[in-house]
C-alpha positions as CSV (number, residue, x, y, z in Angstrom):
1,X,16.3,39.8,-66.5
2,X,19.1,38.8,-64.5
3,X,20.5,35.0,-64.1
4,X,19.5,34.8,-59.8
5,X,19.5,32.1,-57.7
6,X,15.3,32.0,-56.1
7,X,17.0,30.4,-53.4
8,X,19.2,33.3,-52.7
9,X,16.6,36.0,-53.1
10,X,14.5,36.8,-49.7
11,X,11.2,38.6,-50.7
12,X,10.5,39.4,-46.8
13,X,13.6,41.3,-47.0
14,X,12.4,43.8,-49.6
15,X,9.0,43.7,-47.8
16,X,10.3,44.2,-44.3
17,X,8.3,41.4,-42.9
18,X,9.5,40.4,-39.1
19,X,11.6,37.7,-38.9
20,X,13.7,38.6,-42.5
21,X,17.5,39.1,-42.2
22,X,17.0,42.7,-41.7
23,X,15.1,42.5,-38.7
24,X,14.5,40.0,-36.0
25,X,12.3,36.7,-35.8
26,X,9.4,38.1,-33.4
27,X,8.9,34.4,-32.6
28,X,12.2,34.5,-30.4
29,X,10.2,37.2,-28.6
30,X,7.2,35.2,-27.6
31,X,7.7,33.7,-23.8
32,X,6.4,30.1,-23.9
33,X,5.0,29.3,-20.3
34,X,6.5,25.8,-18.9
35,X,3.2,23.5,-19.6
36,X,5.0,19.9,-19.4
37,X,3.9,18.5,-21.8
38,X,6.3,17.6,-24.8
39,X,4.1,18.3,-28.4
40,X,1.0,19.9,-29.2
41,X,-1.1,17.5,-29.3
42,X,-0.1,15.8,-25.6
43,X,-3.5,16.8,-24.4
44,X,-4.8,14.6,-27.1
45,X,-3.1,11.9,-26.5
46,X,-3.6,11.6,-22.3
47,X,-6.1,8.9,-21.5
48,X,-9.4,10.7,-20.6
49,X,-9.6,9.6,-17.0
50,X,-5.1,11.6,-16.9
51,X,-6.7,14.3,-18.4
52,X,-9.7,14.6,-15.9
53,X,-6.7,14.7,-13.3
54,X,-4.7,17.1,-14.9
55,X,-5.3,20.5,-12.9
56,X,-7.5,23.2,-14.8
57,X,-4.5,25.6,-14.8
58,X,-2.2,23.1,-16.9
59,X,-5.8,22.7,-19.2
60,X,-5.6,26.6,-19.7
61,X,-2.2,27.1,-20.4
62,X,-1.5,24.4,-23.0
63,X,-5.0,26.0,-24.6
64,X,-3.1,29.3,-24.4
65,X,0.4,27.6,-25.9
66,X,-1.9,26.0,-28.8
67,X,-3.3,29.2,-29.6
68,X,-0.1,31.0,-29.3
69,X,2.2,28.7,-31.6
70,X,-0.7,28.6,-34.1
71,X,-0.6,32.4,-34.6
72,X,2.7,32.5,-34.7
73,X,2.3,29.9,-37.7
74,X,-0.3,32.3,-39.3
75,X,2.0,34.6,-39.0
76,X,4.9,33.2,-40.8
77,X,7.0,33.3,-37.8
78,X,7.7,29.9,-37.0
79,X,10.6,28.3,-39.3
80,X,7.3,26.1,-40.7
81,X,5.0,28.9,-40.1
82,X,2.9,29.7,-43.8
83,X,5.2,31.7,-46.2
84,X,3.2,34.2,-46.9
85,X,1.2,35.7,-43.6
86,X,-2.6,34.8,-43.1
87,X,-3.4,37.6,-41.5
88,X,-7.7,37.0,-41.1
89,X,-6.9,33.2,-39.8
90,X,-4.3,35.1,-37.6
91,X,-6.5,37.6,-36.0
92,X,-9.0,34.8,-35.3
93,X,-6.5,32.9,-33.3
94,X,-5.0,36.4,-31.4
95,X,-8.4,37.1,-30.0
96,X,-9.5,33.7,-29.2
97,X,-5.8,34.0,-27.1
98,X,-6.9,37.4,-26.0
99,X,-10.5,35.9,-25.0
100,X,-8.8,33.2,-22.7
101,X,-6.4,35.2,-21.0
102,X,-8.6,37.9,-19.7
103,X,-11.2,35.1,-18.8
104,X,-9.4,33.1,-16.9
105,X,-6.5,36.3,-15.5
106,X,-8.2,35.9,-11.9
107,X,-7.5,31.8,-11.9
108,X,-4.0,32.1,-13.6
109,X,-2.4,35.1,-11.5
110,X,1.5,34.9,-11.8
111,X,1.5,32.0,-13.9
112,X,-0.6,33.6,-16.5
113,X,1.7,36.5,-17.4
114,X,4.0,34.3,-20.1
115,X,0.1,33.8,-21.7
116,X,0.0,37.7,-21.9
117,X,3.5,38.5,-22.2
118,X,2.9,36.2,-25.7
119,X,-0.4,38.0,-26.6
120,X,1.2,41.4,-26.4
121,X,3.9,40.2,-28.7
122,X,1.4,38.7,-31.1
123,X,-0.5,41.4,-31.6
124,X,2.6,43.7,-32.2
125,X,3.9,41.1,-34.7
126,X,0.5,41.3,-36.6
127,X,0.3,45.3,-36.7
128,X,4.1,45.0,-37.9
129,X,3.3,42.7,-40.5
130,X,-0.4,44.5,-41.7
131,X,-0.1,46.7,-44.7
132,X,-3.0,48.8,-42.9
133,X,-2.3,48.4,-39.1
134,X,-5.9,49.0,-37.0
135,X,-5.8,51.6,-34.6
136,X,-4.8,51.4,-31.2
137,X,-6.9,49.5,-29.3
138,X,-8.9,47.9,-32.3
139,X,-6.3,45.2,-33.0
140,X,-6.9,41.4,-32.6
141,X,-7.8,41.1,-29.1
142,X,-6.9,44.2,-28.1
143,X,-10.5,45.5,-26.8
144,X,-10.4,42.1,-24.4
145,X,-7.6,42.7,-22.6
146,X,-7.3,46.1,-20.7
């Protein structure tokens, strides 16, 4: 067996898994809506009387962000993301993001399409990265949104 470097060998390039050196991070692809707040867990943190005043839309949205950036992690396309996919935690997450975007599409309007501009891209990064992609239209979420 050859004398390698681990640190110089990158198994998602011989897998072809999104994001390795021989194609690019789907994560760069994934349109973050402006939300204002600063970290994940801001919501957390806000008093409960801020948060009662924070408008429903902005409650939405940063459920949608939380969603999104945690599939992404599931994934394995965030630079922290889990090294090797978890792609049943994953599909959880997609269609819970699936499940709030076309319940609340009517209340969002314009300012939901970053929410479904990131589900699309999700759920193309999951069937990339399945060894046995689901058919069209069975994928995480996919039966939700029309």
């Amino acid at each position: 067996m050859p004398d390698t470097d681990p640190s110089s060998v990158n198994v998602a390039d011989d897998l072809g898994i999104p994001g390795s050196a021989s194609s690019p991070h789907p994560i760069a692809g994934i349109p973050l809506p402006a939300h204002g707040f600063e970290s994940l867990d801001s919501l957390d943190s806000l008093p409960p009387r801020e948060l009662a005043e924070t408008p429903a839309t902005e409650v939405i949205t940063r459920a949608g962000v939380l969603l999104m950036s945690a599939s992404a992690e599931k994934l394995g396309l965030t630079p922290d993301g889990e090294p090797h996919p978890d792609l049943d935690e994953a599909r959880r997450l997609i269609t819970a993001l699936a499940g709030l975007v076309a319940a609340t599409h009517e209340y969002l309007g314009e300012q939901g399409l970053p929410l479904r501009d990131g589900l699309k891209t999700l759920q193309r990064a999951f069937r990339e990265a399945s060894s046995f992609p689901d058919e069209p239209g069975h994928g995480p979420g996919e039966k939700l949104i029309s």
